[in-house]
C-alpha positions, 0 to 999 in steps of 0.5 A: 475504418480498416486503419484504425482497427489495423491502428487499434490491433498494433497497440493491443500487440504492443501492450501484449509484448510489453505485459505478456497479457494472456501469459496472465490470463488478462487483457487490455480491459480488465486491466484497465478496470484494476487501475481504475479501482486501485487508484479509487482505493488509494486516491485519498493519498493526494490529499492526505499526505498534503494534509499530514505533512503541512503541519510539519510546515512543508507547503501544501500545494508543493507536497500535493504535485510531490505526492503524484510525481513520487507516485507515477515514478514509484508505480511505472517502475513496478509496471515496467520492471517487474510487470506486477499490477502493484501501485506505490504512492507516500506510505500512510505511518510512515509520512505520520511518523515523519511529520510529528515524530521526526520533525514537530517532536525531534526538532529536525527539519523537514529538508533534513528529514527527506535527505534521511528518506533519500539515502533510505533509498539508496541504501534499499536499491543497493540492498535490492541490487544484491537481492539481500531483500529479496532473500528476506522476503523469499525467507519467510516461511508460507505459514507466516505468509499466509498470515501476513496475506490475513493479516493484511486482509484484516487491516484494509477492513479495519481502515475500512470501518473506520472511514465509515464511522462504523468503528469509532475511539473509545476510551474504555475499550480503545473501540466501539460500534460508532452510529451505524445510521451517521451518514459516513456509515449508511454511505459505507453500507449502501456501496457495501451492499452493491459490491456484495451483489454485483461481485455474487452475479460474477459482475467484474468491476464491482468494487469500482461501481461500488465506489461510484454508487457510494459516492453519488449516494453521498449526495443524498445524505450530505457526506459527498461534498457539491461538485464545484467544477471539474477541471483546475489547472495545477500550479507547477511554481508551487513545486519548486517550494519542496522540489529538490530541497533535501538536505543529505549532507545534514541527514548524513549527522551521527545522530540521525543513525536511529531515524534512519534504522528506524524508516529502514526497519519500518519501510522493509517490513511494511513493503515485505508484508504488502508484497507477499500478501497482495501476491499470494491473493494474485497467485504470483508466489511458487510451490515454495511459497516464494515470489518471483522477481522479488528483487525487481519489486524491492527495486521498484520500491526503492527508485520510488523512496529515492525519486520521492524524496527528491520530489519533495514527499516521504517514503514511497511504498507499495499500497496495499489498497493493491489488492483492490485492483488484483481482486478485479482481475489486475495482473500486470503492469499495465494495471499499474501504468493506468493507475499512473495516468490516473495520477497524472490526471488528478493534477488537473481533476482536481475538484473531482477527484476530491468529491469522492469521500472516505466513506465511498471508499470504504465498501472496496477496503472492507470487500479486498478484506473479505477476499483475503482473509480466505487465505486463513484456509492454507494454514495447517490448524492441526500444527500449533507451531504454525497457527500461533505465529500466523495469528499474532501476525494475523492479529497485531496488524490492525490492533497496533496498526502497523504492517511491520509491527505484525510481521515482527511478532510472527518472527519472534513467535515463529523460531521461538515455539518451533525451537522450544518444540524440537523443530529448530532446524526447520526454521531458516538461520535469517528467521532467527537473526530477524527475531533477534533484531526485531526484539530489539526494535521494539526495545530501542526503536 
């Protein structure tokens, strides 16, 4: 008895050297409660991305291992580099704009198509490297932060309500209240309501036992689908169909230049805006407003693109469904080598993993949603060159849908009224050239 516990201590003692757990004020068991509830959150990947980029005529059982190999490389090397609690799988947007922009609409193949996302990669390591990301990142001033943090806030929830079918399309006004008693939406109400409760008694975990209680409530109204088995041995051959099947050499054509700025663009600003948010909500961002290891992170993100595209899947990113798991307490990497293992293990837990429907993980969206927006209380309100740029980027993110597209305007916006208000030297020389370029991402790109 006494060698196991003297067994169990050596490993707590490892994991603490390694992750630094009570310099992050955690330990072993709250973090493993954030790896459970982040990959819960961000799961649907696993079966998502498959879906979206067979229609571009990639096989979908080689994407589904792609998917989770591009995963656990992209969230291991954020554990172990930098020591954040951040996941990273195939960016949603990006795997969109990739399969029916880049390949149904352009006509490129999908072997070209990942050999542009490769040296995407390559480019963002070397950018990371010389720490010209991480400038970027630690450039942007704490009001635009904050609404990115927001912003972000907003986005998960709208995604959230949507699952949920409690926001539906609506020609007339682009959305509308969908059937608040259709069975996605008292499914999504119900777990809701449990997190809510839970989360009020100080119960850690909340978010996670409001999946689960999502999940089997399902099974009452029909939107969880029966358990048909538990474990499916996966079929590595399947792989070798998208495995390393890139074509740089075709992705290096001159006119492939416009798709490329156009995943850089996207990818940078998508990955900036998640870092900073998800960080100012886990505390990690200085007096100054700036996160430290930023280049580490950017790293992190980049291996993940570059090993992803080699695997046979699109952009690899760091997930705002994060947040989940920092909201339960995640603070290290050990959050992340959870969500890792989880991954790996959904290979074989296939048919259970796959149970878990939209609509059960809507409640933790919407809940990570609420937490964030209480950043909105550090913009300074009384200064209208502040409040007018941290809202367009607050607001333009769930209304266009896009991370990047919110962070675009914030940069126009911000040296814009603070030049035109006598307060230009204020304003860091990058955030101007950054509006400049963001102008005319939306007129060419």
């Amino acid at each position: 008895m006494s060698d196991v516990r003297s067994e169990t201590e050596e490993n707590v003692g490892l994991l603490e050297r390694l992750f630094k757990l009570k310099e992050n004020n955690t330990d072993v068991k709250t973090e493993i409660l954030a790896g459970f509830t982040t990959f819960m959150t961000m799961g649907y990947i696993i079966f998502v991305n498959p879906g979206i980029l067979s229609d571009a005529g990639m096989p979908f059982n080689g994407v589904f291992i792609a998917t989770i190999a591009g995963a656990i490389l992209g969230t291991l090397s954020m554990a172990f580099i930098s020591n954040y609690p951040f996941a990273l799988a195939s960016g949603m947007g990006l795997n969109a704009f990739f399969a029916y922009s880049i390949v149904m609409n352009m006509g490129v193949s999908w072997q070209v198509a990942l050999g542009v996302i490769f040296l995407e990669g390559v480019i963002f390591m070397l950018l990371s490297v010389v720490k010209a990301r991480e400038m970027i990142v630690n450039a942007i001033p704490m009001g635009l932060k904050t609404g990115i943090s927001a912003g972000i806030g907003l986005f998960i929830a709208f995604i959230g309500l949507q699952n949920a079918e409690i926001v539906v399309n609506s020609d007339a006004t682009l959305v509308e209240m969908g059937n608040l008693f259709s069975g996605p939406a008292l499914v999504t109400m119900f777990g809701l309501a449990v997190i809510g409760i839970l989360h009020s008694k100080g119960v850690k975990g909340a978010l996670l036992w409001g999946i689960i209680a999502s999940t089997i409530f399902g099974w009452v109204n029909g939107v969880t689908p029966p358990l048909e088995g538990i474990i499916a041995m996966p079929k590595f051959s399947d792989w070798s169909t998208v495995l390393f099947k890139l074509d740089i050499k075709a992705a290096l054509d001159a006119s492939l230049v416009g798709v490329l700025l156009s995943f850089l663009f996207v990818d940078m600003f998508d990955t900036a805006g998640t870092l900073v948010g998800v960080s100012q909500q886990a505390g990690y961002l200085d007096e100054d407003g700036n996160l430290p290891k930023a280049n580490k992170a950017l790293l992190s993100d980049a291996i993940g693109t570059t090993g992803g595209a080699l695997f046979g899947t699109t952009t690899v990113t760091t997930y705002v469904e994060s947040a989940s798991g920092v909201a339960v307490g995640g603070r290290t990497g050990l959050t992340g080598v959870v969500v890792s293992a989880l991954f790996f293990l959904a290979l074989f837990f296939k048919p259970l993993i796959g149970i878990v429907p939209g609509a059960a993980t809507a409640p933790a969206l919407i809940a990570v949603g609420t937490m964030m927006m209480s950043n909105v209380t550090e913009i300074d309100w009384d200064d209208y060159t502040e409040v007018l740029p941290a809202f367009m980027t607050m607001v333009a993110m769930p209304l266009t849908y896009s991370i990047a597209n919110g962070i675009g305007l914030g940069f126009i916006f911000y040296p814009l009224v603070k030049l035109f208000t006598g307060k230009g030297r204020d304003v860091h020389w990058l955030i101007y050239l950054l509006g400049v370029l963001f102008v005319a991402k939306f007129i060419w790109l």
